[in-house]
N, C-alpha and C positions, 0 to 999 in steps of 0.2 A: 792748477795747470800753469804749467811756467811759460813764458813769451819770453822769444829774444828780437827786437828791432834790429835790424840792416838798414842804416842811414839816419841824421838826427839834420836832416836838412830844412828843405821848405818844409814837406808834411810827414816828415817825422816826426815833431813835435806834437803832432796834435793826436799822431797815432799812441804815444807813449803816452799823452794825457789819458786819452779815451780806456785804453785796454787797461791803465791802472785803476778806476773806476770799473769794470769787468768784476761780480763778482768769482768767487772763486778760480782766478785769475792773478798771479804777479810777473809783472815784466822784472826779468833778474838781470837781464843784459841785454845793451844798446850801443852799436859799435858804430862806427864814424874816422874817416880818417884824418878830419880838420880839428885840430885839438881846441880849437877858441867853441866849438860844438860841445865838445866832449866836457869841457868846465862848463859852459852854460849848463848840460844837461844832468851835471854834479850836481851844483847847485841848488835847481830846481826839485830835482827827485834826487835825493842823496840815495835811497836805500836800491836806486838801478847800479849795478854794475857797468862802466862807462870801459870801453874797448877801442882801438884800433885796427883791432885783428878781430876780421869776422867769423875766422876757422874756431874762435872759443868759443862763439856762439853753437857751432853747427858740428863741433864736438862734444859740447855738455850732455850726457845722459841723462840729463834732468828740466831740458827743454824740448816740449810736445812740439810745439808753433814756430813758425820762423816768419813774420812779419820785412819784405822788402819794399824797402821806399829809398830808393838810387835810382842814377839815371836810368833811362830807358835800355841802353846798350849794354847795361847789365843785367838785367833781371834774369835773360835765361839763361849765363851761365851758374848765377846763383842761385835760380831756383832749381835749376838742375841739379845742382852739387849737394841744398839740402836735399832734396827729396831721395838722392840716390844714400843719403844719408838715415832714413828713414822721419823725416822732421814732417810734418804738415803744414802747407805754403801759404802765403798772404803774399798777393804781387802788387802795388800799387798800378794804377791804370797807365799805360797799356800794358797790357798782359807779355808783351814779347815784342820784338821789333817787327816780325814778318808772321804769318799765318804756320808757317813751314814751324817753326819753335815754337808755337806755340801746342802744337798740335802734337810734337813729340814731349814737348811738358802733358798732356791731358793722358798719353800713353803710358809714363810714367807711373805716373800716380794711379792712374787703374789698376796698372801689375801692381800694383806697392800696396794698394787698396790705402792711398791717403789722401787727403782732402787738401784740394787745387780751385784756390778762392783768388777771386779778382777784385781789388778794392772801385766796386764801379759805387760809391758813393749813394747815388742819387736814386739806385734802385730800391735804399732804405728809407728814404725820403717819405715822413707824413702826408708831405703834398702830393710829391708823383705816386705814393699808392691810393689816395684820393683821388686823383685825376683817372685812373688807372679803375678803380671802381665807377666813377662815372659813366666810363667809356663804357665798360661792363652792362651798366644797367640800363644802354642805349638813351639816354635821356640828351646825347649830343643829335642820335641818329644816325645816318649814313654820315661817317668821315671822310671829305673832300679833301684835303687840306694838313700840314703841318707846317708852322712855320715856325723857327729857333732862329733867334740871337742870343751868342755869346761873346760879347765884345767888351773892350777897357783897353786903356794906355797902359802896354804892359803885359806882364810881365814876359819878357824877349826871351827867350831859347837859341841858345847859340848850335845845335846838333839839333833840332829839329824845326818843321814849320809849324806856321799855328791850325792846320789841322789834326796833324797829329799830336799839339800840345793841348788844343782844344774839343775836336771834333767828337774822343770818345767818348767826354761826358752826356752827347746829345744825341750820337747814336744807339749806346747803350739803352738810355730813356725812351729811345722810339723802339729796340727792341723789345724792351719790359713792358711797355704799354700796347703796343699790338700785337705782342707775340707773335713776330714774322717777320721774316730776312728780307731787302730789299731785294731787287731782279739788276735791277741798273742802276747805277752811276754816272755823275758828271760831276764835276769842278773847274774850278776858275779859280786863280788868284795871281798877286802878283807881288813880288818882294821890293819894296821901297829904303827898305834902311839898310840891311844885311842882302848881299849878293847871291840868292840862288834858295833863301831861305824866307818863303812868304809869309807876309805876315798880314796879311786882308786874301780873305776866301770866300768863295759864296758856292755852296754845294748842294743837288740837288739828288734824289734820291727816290724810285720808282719802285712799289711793293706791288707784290703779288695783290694783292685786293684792289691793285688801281690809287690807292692813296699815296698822293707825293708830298714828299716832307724839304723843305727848303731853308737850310742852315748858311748860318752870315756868320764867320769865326772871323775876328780880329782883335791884334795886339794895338790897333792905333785910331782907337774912339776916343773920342774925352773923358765920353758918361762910360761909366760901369751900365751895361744891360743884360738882365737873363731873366727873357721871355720866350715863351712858348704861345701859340695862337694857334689853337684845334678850330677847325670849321665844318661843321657837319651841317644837316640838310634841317636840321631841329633847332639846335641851338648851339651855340657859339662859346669858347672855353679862352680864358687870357690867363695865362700861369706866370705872375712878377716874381723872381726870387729874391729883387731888393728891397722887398716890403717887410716890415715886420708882422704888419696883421693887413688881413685879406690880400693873402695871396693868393688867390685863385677867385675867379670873377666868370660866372657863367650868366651867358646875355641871352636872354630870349629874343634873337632877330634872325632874320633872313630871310630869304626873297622864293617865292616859287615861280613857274609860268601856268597859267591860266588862259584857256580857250576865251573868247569875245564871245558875248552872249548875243551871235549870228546865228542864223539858223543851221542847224546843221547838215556838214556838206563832207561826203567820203573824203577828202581830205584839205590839208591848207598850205598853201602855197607864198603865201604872204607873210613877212613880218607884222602886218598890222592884225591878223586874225589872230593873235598870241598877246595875253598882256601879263607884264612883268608885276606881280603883287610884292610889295614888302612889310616884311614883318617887323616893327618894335615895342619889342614886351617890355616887362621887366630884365632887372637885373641883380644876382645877388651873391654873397660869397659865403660858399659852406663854411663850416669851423672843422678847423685842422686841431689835431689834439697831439700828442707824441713828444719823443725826446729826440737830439742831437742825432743827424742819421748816420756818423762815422758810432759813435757810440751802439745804437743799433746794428752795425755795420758790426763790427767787432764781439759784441754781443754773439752773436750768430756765428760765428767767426769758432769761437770758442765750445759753442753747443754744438755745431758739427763736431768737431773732433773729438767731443765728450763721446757723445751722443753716436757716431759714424751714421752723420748725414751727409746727402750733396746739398751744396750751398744754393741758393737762388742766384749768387753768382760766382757761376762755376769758372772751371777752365775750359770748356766748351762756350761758357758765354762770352769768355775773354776772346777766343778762337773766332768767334761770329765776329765782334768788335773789329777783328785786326781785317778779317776778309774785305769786310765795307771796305776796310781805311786805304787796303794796297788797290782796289777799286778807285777809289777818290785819286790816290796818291798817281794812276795812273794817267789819269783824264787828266789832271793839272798840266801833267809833262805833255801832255795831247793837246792843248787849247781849248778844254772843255770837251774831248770826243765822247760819244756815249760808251762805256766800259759796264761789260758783265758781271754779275757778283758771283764770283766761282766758286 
């Protein structure tokens, strides 16, 4: 199966790494319109075809896949333009600027019967399908709680703020793991460097099961942080992504209430008839086993369109992603107002 890449940018690189490693898989062309790109990516992979013009890509008869990773403001007229071409899509995260494009790319490709994949990364993630089986096999318990940091100095986006440079990687993850759209929204942030373009956000996010997940995205930490903190009524889950081993640390703690062993009385009226018990167990960190998850990512990528499967992330999943985001993107411009997930 032949791949053509759109874009040899930040994470074009690493997409043209991975899919060349793909078996039965060659990427034959990789187009870019910054020529200092376009020699590096000679260079490195001589046997890609290196382009300017992405119409050679998405004219080849002999290219299945069409792999974009370009700004945001372009995805959906390119992935438009292949799909109407008859290609099979790959969009880097986000899926589309607005819900409304995205939604007419998912249309698309239905009529066309081809396969409309969202590079949501983290869904192929050894760790988050671990965490993701945990939750599964209730051993957290009733889920209180989600809290996400994705924060570092860096990297600035001149066209977008940092939650929609940031936020889809953490939404996505909270859809893949609970399998369920939030109800409401709020956001906060405020832009410090660039005028009108935030870059520290703190969003908070309201699911149908009552569980609220509470995301910190910013371009202006010192430290690199990406943690996740699940709290359930059992036990307790910390997911570091800057670790190399044990990444994931499940804590046997937490607190119940308990009735005073007074005698008993139809009912209690007092804080002091109630006492606070807590719990600290052990703690200990499963073993994570697997490969690179753009790799896997890609992987998949290619056995759909062998295969004509739907991707686990689909263009529907991209579509949820974006719904959150203009959710979020609303409350920001509100002062935090609470906004519906429509």
């Amino acid at each position: 199966m032949n791949i053509g890449i759109i874009g040899y940018g930040y994470w074009g690189p690493n997409l043209v790494r991975n899919f060349s490693r793909v078996e039965d898989c060659t990427v034959k062309t990789c187009a870019d319109l910054d020529p200092k790109r376009r020699e590096a990516m000679r260079e490195k992979y001589p046997y890609v075809k290196a382009t300017a013009y992405y119409k050679e890509i998405l004219g080849d008869p002999e290219i299945l896949g069409v792999v974009i990773a370009t700004p945001v403001e372009t995805h959906f007229s390119l992935a438009k333009e292949a799909l109407e071409r008859g290609k099979h899509v790959l969009i880097e995260k986000p899926i589309t600027r607005t819900s409304e494009e995205a939604r007419e790319l998912v249309g698309i490709a239905k009529k066309r019967e081809l396969v409309l994949m969202v590079d949501h990364t983290f869904e192929y993630s050894p760790a988050i399908n671990k965490i993701k089986e945990i939750i599964k096999s209730s051993e957290l318990g009733k889920i209180f709680t989600i809290d996400m940091i994705r924060v570092n100095l860096g990297l600035f986006q001149k066209k977008v703020n940092v939650v929609w440079d940031l936020a889809p990687h953490d939404i996505s993850i909270l859809h893949y793991l609970l399998e369920d759209m939030p109800e409401k929204a709020w956001g906060i942030g405020d832009a410090h460097v660039q005028d009108g373009i935030e870059d520290d956000a703190h969003v908070s996010l309201l699911f149908k099961s009552n569980i609220r997940a509470n995301l910190h995205v910013s371009w202006l930490d010192p430290c690199k942080i990406r943690r996740i903190t699940i709290v359930g009524n059992k036990k307790m889950l910390v997911f570091d992504d800057t670790l190399k081993e044990g990444k994931i640390t499940i804590y046997d703690k937490g607190v119940t209430i308990e009735k005073n062993r007074i005698p008993m009385q139809p009912y209690y009226t007092t804080l002091e008839e109630w006492e606070l018990v807590y719990r600290s167990g052990e703690s200990y960190s499963p073993e994570i086993n697997g490969k690179e998850p753009l790799l896997t990512m890609a992987e998949h990528f290619v056995e759909c369109v062998q295969k004509n499967r739907s991707p686990v992330s689909d263009g529907v999943s991209g579509w949820r992603v974006i719904k959150v985001m203009e959710a979020v993107q609303e409350s920001l411009k509100n002062s935090g107002k609470e906004v519906g997930v429509r």
